[in-house]
C-alpha positions as CSV (number, residue, x, y, z in Angstrom):
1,X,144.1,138.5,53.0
2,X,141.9,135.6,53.8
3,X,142.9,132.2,53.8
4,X,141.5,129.8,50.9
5,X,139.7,126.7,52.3
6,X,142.1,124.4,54.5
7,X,143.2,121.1,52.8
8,X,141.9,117.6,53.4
9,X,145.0,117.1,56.2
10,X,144.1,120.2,58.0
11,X,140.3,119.3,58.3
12,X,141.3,116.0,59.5
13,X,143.8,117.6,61.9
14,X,141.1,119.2,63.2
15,X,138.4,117.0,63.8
16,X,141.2,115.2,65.7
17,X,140.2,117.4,68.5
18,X,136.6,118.7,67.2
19,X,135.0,115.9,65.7
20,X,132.1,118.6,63.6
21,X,135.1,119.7,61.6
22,X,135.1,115.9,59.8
23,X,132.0,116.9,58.1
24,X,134.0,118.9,55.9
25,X,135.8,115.9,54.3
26,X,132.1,114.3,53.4
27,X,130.9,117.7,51.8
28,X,133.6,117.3,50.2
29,X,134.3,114.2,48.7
30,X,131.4,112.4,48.8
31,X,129.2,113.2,45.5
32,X,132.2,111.5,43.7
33,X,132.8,108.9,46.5
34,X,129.1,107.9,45.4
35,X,129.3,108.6,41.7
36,X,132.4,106.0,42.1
37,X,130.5,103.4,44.5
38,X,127.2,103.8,42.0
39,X,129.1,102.9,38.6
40,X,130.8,99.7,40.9
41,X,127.6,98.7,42.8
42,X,124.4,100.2,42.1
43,X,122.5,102.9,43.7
44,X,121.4,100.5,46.7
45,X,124.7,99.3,48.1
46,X,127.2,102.7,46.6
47,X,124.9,104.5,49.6
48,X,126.0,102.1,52.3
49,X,129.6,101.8,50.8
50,X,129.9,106.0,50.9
51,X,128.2,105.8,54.5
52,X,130.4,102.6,55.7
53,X,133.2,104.6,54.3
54,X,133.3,107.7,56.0
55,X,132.2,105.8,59.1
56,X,135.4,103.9,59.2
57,X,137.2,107.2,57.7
58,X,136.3,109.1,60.4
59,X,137.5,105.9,63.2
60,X,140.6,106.2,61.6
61,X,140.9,109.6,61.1
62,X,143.8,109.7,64.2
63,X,145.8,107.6,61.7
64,X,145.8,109.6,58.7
65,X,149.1,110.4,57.3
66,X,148.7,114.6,57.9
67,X,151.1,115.0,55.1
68,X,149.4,113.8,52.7
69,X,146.7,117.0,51.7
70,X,144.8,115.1,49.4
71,X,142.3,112.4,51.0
72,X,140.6,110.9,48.5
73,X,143.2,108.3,47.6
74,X,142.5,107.1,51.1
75,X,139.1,107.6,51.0
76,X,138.8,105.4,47.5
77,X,141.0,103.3,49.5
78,X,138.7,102.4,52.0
79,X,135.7,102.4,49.4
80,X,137.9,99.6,47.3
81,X,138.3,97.5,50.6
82,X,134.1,97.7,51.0
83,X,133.1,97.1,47.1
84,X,135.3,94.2,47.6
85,X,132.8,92.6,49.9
86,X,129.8,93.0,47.5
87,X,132.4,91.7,45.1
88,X,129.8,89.1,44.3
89,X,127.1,91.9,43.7
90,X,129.0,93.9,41.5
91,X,129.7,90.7,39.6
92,X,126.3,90.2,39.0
93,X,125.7,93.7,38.0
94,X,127.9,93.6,35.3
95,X,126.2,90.9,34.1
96,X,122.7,92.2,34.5
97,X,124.4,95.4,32.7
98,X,126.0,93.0,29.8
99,X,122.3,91.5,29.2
100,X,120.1,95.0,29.5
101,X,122.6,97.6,28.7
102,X,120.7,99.9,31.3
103,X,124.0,101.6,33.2
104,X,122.4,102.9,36.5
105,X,124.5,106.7,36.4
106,X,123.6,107.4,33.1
107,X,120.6,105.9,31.8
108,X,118.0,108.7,34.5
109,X,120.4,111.1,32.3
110,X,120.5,110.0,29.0
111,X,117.3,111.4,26.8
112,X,118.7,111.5,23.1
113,X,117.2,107.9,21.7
114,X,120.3,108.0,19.6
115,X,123.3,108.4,22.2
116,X,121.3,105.4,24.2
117,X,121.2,103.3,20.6
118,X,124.9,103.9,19.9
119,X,126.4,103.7,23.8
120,X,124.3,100.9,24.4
121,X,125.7,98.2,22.3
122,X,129.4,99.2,23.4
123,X,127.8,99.7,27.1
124,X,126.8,95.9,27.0
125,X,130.2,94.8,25.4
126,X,131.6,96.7,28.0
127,X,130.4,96.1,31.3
128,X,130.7,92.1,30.0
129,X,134.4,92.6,29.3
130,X,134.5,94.4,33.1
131,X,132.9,91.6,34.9
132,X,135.7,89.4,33.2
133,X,138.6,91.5,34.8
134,X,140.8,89.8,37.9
135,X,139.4,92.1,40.7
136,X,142.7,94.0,41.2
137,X,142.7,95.4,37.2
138,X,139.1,96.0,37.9
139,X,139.9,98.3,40.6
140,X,143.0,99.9,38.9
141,X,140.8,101.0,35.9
142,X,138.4,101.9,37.8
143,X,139.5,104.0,40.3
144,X,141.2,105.5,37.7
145,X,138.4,105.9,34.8
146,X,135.6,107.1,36.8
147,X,137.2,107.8,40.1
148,X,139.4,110.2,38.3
149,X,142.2,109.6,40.4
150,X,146.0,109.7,39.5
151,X,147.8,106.4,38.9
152,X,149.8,107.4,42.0
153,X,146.5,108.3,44.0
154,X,145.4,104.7,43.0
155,X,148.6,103.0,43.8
156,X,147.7,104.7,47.4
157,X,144.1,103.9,47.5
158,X,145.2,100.0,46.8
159,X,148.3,99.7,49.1
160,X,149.9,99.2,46.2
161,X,153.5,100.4,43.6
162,X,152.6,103.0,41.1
163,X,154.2,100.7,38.8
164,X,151.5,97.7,39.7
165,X,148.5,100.2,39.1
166,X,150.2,101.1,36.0
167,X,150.7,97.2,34.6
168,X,147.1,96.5,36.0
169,X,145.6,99.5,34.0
170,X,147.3,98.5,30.6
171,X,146.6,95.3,31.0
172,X,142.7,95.9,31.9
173,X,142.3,98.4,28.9
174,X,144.1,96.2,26.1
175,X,141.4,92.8,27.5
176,X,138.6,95.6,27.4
177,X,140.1,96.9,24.0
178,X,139.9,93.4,22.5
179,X,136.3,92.5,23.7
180,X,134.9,96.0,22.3
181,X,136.6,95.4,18.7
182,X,139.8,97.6,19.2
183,X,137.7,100.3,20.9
184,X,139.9,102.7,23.2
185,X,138.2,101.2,26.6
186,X,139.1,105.0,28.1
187,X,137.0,106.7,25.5
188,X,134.2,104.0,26.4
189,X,134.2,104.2,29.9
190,X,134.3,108.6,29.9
191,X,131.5,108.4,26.9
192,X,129.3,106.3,29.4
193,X,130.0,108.4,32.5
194,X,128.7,111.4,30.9
């Protein structure tokens, strides 16, 4: 019987000794490392942030917690840590977005005039109300909206309780519920990302 395809801890266990085996993990994870970085930064600076990140990833990779199978809270970890130094940028593009309603992920995507009419008045709402966050709900939701992650794969990607993800989340959604007119922020944020 063959064996299935090893798990983020082996590959890194691994490349502890032969370094090619690393390239694995960025096969892997990051096309949704990027999707994550572009919705947060822009196309410009989510390449550098994926790049920077599996750079310092694979530095560290002697370091990694080997039980723990799963990299990508660590991984979204890192990516957190380097959107927070173009926390200024994404700032900015939030308000860009707020003023144009152009989202750089889905706008190349979206072709139906009547999707882009309807999403783009609650995309303008939206990405104001997310520029008004405190950086660590910002984060929380995010990493948990559109990098998909567990609230316990956030609360590792943070350095942070499960229970502080958790506060951070509901607090972020009911602020972004109350500047989108009672508008579940989830069904926002998944509408845009697709």
């Amino acid at each position: 019987m063959a064996a299935g395809p090893a798990d983020d801890a082996e590959v890194i266990a691994r490349s502890r000794h032969s370094p090619e085996h690393f390239a694995v993990l960025f096969h892997r994870h990051a096309p949704a490392l990027k999707r994550y970085a572009v919705r947060r930064l822009g196309a410009a600076a989510a390449e550098d942030v994926v790049a920077e990140t599996f750079v310092a990833a694979f530095q560290q990779r002697a370091t990694y917690d080997l039980t723990r199978d799963d990299a990508r809270p660590w991984l979204y970890g890192i990516a957190t840590n380097l959107i927070g130094r173009h926390l200024r940028h994404e700032i900015g593009l939030y308000k860009a977005l707020s003023r144009t309603g152009a989202d750089p992920v889905t706008e190349p995507f979206t072709d139906r005039v009547d999707q882009r009419v309807t999403a783009g008045g609650v995309r303008v709402r939206l990405t104001a109300a997310l520029a008004g966050l405190p950086a660590g709900h910002r984060d929380a939701l995010l990493l948990v909206t559109w990098g998909e992650l567990t609230y316990e794969q956030a609360a590792q990607s943070l350095g942070v309780a499960v229970g502080t993800v958790r506060s951070r989340v509901n607090r972020a959604r009911k602020k972004l519920r109350r500047a989108l007119g009672d508008i579940d922020p989830t069904a926002v944020t998944e509408e845009l990302a697709s």
